[in-house]
C-alpha positions, 0 to 999 in steps of 0.5 A: 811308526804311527800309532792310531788312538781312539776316542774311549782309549786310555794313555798315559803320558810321560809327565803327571798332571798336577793332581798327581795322575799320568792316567787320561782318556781321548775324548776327540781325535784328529787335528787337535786331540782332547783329552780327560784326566782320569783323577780329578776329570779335568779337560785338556786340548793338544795339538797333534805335535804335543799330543804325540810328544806328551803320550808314553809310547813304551806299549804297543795298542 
């Protein structure tokens, strides 16, 4: 199952960011994903293979 994300969409993911925050926005999709962390505005970029690694999956979008 392959789940589409957008640029604008909110994930969260299954480990917290160091401020404490699972909370992130896509900012760029497609080979890397880049995204930005909701609580402190951080910057991050992922491969796809991390990406989809890292995103918690629990709800269908």
């Amino acid at each position: 199952m392959s789940i589409n994300y957008t640029v604008g969409q909110t994930i969260t993911t299954r480990k917290p960011h160091a401020c404490g925050s699972s909370s992130w926005t896509v900012l760029r999709v497609g080979a890397d994903y880049k995204l930005q962390c909701n609580n402190c505005k951080r910057v991050v970029m992922l491969d796809s293979q991390q990406f989809h690694k890292a995103v918690k999956n629990d709800e269908q979008r």
